[in-house]
C-alpha atoms as one frame of an Amber mdcrd trajectory, in Angstrom:
protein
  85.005-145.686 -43.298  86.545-142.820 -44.981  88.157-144.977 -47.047  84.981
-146.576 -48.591  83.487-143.263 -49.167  86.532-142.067 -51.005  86.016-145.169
 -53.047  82.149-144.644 -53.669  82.986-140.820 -54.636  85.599-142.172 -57.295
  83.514-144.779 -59.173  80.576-142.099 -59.355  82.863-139.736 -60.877  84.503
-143.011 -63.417  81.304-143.714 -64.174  80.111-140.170 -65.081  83.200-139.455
 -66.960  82.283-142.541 -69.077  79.015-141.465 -69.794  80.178-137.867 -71.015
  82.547-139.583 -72.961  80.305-142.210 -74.832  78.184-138.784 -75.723  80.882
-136.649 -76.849  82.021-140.227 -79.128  78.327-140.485 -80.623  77.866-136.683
 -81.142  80.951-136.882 -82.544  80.365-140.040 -84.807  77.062-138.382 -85.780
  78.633-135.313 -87.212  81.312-137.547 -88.828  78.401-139.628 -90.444  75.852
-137.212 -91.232  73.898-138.291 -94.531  74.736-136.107 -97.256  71.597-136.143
 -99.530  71.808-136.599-103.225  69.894-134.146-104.955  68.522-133.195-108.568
  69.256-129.374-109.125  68.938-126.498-111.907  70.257-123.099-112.398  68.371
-119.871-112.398  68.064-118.780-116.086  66.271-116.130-118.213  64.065-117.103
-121.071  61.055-117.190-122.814  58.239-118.236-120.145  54.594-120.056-122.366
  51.921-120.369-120.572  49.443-123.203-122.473  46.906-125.272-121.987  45.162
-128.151-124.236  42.026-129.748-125.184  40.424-131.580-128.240  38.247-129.960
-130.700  36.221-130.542-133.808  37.577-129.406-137.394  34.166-127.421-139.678
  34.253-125.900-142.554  33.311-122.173-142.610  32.204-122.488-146.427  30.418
-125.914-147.241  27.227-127.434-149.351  25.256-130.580-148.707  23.141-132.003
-150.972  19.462-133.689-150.519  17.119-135.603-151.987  13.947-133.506-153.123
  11.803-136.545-153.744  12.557-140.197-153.310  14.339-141.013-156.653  16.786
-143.602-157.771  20.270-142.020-158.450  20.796-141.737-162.248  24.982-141.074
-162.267  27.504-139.985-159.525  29.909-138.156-161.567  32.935-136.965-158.923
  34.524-139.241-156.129  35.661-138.427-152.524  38.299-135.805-152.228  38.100
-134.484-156.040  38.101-130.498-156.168  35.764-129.318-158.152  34.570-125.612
-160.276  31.462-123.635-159.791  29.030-125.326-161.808  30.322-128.498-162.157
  27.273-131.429-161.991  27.920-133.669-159.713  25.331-136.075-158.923  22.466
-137.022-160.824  18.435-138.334-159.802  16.166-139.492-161.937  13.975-136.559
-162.489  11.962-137.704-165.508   8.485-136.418-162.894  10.220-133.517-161.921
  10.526-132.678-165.391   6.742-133.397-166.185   5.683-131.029-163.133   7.753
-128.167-164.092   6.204-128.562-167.747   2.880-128.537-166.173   4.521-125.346
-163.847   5.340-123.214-167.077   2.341-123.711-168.520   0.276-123.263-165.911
   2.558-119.448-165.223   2.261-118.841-169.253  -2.175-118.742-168.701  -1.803
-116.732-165.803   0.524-114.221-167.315  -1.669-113.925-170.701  -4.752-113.574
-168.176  -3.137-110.634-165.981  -2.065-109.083-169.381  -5.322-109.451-171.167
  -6.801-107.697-167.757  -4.597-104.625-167.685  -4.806-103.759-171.547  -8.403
-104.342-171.113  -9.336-107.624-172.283  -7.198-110.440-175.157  -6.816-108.942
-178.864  -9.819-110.505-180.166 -11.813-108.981-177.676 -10.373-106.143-178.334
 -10.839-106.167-181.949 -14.099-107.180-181.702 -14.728-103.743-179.289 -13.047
-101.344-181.353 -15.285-102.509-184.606 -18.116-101.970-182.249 -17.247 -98.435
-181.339 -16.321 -98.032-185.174 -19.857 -98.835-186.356 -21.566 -96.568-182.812
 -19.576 -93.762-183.711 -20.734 -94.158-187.683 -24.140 -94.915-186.298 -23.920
 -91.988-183.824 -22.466 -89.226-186.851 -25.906 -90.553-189.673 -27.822 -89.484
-186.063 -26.549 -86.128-185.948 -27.013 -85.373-189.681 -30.187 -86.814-189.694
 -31.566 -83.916-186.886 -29.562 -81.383-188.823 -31.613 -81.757-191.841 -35.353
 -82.846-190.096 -34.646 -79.211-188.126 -34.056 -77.438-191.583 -37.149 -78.915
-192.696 -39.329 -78.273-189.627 -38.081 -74.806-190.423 -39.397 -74.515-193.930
 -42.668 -76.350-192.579 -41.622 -79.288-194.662 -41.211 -81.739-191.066 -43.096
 -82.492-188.181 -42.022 -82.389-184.724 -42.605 -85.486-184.434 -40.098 -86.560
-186.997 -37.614 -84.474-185.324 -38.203 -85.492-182.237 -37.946 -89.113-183.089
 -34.735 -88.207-184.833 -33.360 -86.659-181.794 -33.917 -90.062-179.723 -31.984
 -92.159-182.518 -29.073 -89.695-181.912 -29.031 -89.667-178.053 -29.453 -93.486
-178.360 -26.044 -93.542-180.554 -24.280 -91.432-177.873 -25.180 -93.181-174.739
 -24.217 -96.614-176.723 -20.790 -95.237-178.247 -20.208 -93.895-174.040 -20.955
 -97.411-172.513 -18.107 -98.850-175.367 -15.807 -96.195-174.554 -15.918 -97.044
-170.755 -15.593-100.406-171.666 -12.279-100.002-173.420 -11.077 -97.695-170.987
 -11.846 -99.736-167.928 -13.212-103.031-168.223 -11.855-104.510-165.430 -12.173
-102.786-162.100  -9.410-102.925-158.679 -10.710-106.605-157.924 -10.372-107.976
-161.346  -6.993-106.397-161.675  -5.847-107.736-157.839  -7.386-111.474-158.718
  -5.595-111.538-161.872  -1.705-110.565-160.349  -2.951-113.078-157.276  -3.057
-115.984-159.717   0.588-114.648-162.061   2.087-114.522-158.607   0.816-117.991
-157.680   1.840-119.397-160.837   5.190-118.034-160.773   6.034-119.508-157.416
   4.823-122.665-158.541   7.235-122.588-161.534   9.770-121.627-158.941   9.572
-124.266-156.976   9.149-126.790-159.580  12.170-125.729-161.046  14.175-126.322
-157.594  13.247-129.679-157.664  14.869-129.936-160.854  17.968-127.991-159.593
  18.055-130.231-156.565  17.693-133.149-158.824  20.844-131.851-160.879  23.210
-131.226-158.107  25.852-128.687-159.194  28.817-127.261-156.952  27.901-123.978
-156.081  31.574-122.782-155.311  34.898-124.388-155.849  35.877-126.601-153.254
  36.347-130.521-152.385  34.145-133.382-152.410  34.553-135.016-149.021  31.254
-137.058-149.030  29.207-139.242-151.343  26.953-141.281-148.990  24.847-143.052
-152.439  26.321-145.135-155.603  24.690-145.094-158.746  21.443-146.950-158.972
  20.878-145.930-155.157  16.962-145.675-153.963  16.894-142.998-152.187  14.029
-141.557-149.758  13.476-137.622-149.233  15.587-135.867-147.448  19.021-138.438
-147.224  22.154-136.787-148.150  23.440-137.404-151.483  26.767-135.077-151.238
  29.011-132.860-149.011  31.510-130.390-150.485  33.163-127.543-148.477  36.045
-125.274-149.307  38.369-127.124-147.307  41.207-123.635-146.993  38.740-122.154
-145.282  38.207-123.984-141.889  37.698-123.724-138.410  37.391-125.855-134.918
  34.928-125.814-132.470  37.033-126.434-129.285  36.004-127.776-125.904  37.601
-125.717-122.765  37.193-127.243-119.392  35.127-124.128-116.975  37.878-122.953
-114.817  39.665-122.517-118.380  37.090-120.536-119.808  38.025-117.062-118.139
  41.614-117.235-119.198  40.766-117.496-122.886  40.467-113.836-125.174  39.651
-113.719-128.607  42.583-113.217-130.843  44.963-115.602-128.516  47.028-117.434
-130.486  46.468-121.271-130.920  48.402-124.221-132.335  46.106-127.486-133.601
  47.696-131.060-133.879  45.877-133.884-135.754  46.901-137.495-134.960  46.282
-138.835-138.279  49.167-136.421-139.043  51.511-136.647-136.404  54.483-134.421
-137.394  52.295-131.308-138.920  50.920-128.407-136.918  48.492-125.731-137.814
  47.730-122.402-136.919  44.922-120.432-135.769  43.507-117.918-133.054  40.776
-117.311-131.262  37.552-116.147-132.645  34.737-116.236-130.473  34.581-117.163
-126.625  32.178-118.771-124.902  28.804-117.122-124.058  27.224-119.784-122.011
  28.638-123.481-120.434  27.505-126.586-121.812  27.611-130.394-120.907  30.093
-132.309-123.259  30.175-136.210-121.962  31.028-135.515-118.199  32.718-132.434
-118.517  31.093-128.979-118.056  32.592-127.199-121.287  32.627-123.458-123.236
  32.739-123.963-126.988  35.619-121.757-128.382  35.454-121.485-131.976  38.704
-121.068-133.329  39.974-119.627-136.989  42.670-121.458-138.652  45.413-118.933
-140.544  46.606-121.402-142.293  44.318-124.564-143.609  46.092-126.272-146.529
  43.011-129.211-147.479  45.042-131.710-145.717  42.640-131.050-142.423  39.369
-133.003-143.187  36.021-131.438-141.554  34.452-133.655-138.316  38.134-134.609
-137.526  38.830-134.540-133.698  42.130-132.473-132.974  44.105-131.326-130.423
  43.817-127.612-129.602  46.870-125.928-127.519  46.300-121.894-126.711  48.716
-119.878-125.419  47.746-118.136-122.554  50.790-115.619-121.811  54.078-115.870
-122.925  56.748-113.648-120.800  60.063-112.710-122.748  63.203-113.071-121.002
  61.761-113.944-117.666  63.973-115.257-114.576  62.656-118.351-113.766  63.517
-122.163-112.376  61.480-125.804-112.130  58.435-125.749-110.597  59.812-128.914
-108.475  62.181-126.291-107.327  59.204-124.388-105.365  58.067-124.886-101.956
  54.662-123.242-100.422  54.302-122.705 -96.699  51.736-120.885 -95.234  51.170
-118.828 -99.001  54.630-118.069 -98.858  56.935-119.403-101.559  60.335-120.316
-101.143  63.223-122.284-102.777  66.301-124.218-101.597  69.153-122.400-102.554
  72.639-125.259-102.956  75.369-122.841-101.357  78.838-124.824-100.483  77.327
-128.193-100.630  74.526-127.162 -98.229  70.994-125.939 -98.908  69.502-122.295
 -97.533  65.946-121.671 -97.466  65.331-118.562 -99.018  61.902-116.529-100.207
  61.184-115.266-103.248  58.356-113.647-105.276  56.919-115.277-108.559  55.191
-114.339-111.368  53.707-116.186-114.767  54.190-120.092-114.479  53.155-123.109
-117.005  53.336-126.948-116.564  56.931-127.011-116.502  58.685-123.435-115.563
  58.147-120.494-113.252  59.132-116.924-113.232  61.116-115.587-110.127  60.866
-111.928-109.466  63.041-111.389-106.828  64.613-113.587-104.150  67.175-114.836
-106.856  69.727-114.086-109.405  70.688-115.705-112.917  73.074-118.343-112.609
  72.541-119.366-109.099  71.570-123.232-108.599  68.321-124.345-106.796  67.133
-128.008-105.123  65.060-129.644-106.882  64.406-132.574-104.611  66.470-135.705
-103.550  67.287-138.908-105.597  66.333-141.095-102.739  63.134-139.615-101.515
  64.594-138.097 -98.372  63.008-134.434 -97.374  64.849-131.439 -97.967  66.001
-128.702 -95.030  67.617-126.005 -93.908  71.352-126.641 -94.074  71.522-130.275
 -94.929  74.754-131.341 -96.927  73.720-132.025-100.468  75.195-133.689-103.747
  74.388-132.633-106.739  73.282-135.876-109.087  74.071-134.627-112.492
């Protein structure tokens, strides 16, 4: 009986010894076999940190001229083509403007009456009126003197008993006849037109002249001449053309002076400040870049296809006439830009809880460890402590396997 126990009591303890050691062999095994991951990793380095961010934009001229027709017309001559630069002055397109012509004739004429009218009103009537009125006063005032002699000598007489008073006082009536007649002629050269005439006549010169004016727009319009130098960069018609009133014949703009009207996405719009500096790419020309900044911000948010929008308009520095106006670009500002600023790949970065952290590679194994950052952009991000230059982060693992607190890495170069 004792025997069998002894027995029983050894296989429990054969058995347990085999179980301890078949764990001890698989921890073992398990340390032995551990995965090392393979990772992608970067060092900590100082440099310039951009901040950017893109969207597309329209190209306008700030200086430009388009040209329409006054009256429907056939076009008489085209005389410049697309992309020719062109003086102040120079004609450029031509309408037939032979009734144009005939209602500005009619125009000057019709301003050359009212001007002789207004004058002949202020200097008191034409000259042949006036002639005629200053022989009239002529012969009163003669008339008017013969008077005055006349009771002169009839009083003389009356005195020596040689006249009547009758004769006298007949002569006395001739004489204040003369006067009141010469007065009335003398107020009539003086003033012959009163506030109304004068007010009636200047109505009618002013009428006339802005009937001459506009006459002689047409014409102008008809005739259309570059009013500054600059480039052609749109002749809708050909020679021979019907057009109707009001289609564009021409566009011309001064093509070094441009700008873009840029489209920023809302949660953009804070971030941009006038003066920011901005870089604009065209695709047509793929290996050129222009330059520009910021010269108005939005004041109010628009709808722009399905996007809510601000319109930035933005001043190019340098426009050379290679950048054509209604030409979609692509606008890049920069936001910030940080000089010498510690930073590492934002795959490097790891959020928990709104604390940041990184995976520091220390003797082939990785340490968690915090750190504060700063300015960031697409690609970087700035450290500002937690790290030091030269020391090498994780950036994640070749194979897709997570990424912990002291796992053995190797670095993939």
């Amino acid at each position: 009986m004792a025997t069998a126990r002894t027995t029983k009591n050894r296989n429990a303890w054969i058995w347990g010894g085999a179980a301890i050691a078949v764990a001890l062999v698989f921890y073992i095994v398990h340390l032995a076999t551990r995965t090392t991951l393979p990772i992608r990793a970067a060092e900590v380095e100082r440099s310039s940190l951009i901040s950017t961010t893109s969207t597309n934009g329209k190209v306008e001229p700030t200086s430009s001229f388009e040209a329409h027709a006054p009256f429907p017309a056939v076009v008489k001559a085209v005389y410049v083509h697309e992309g020719d630069r062109v003086t102040p002055g120079k004609l450029l397109l031509q309408l037939d403007d032979t009734d144009a012509l005939s209602k500005l004739s009619a125009a000057i004429a019709a301003l050359r009456g009212a001007q002789a009218s207004y004058d002949a009103t202020m200097k008191g009537g034409t000259q042949e009126e006036r002639l005629s009125l200053n022989g009239d006063l002529t012969k009163t005032q003669m008339d008017r003197d013969q008077a005055q002699r006349d009771v002169a000598a009839l009083e003389k007489l009356q005195a020596q008993g040689a006249a009547s008073a009758a004769e006298v006082a007949a002569a006395k009536g001739r004489l204040q006849s003369a006067n009141d007649s010469l007065a009335l002629l003398e107020k009539k050269k003086s003033g012959r037109y009163d506030a109304t005439d004068i007010a009636h006549a200047k109505a009618t010169l002013d009428d006339a002249q802005a009937g001459y004016a506009a006459a002689q727009e047409v014409v102008n319009q008809a005739n259309v001449k570059a009013p500054f130098a600059g480039t052609v960069y749109s002749i809708p018609v050909s020679k021979s053309e019907f057009v109707q009133t009001g289609d564009k014949l021409l566009a011309m703009a001064d093509l070094t002076k441009m700008q873009v009207r840029a489209y920023f996405d809302e949660p953009e719009i804070a971030k941009i400040r006038e003066g920011m500096p901005i870089t604009i790419r065209w695709d047509a020309i793929p290996d050129k870049e222009w330059h520009g900044h910021v010269e108005r911000v939005p004041s109010t948010v628009t709808t722009y296809g399905t996007r809510n929008v601000g319109q930035v308009l933005i001043s190019i520095d340098d426009a050379d006439s290679k950048l054509l106006p209604n030409t979609n670009v692509t606008v890049t500002v920069t936001k910030s830009s940080t000089e010498n600023a510690l930073n590492v790949p934002r795959d490097a970065l790891h959020t928990e809880q709104g604390k940041s952290y990184v995976y520091r590679v220390i003797n082939g194994r990785l340490r968690r460890t915090p750190v504060t950052v700063g300015a960031l952009n697409l690609t970087q991000v700035e450290i500002r402590s937690g790290l030091q230059e030269g020391e090498t982060v994780a950036l994640g693992t070749t194979n897709g396997q997570p990424v912990s607190q002291g796992a053995p890495v190797e670095i993939v170069r």
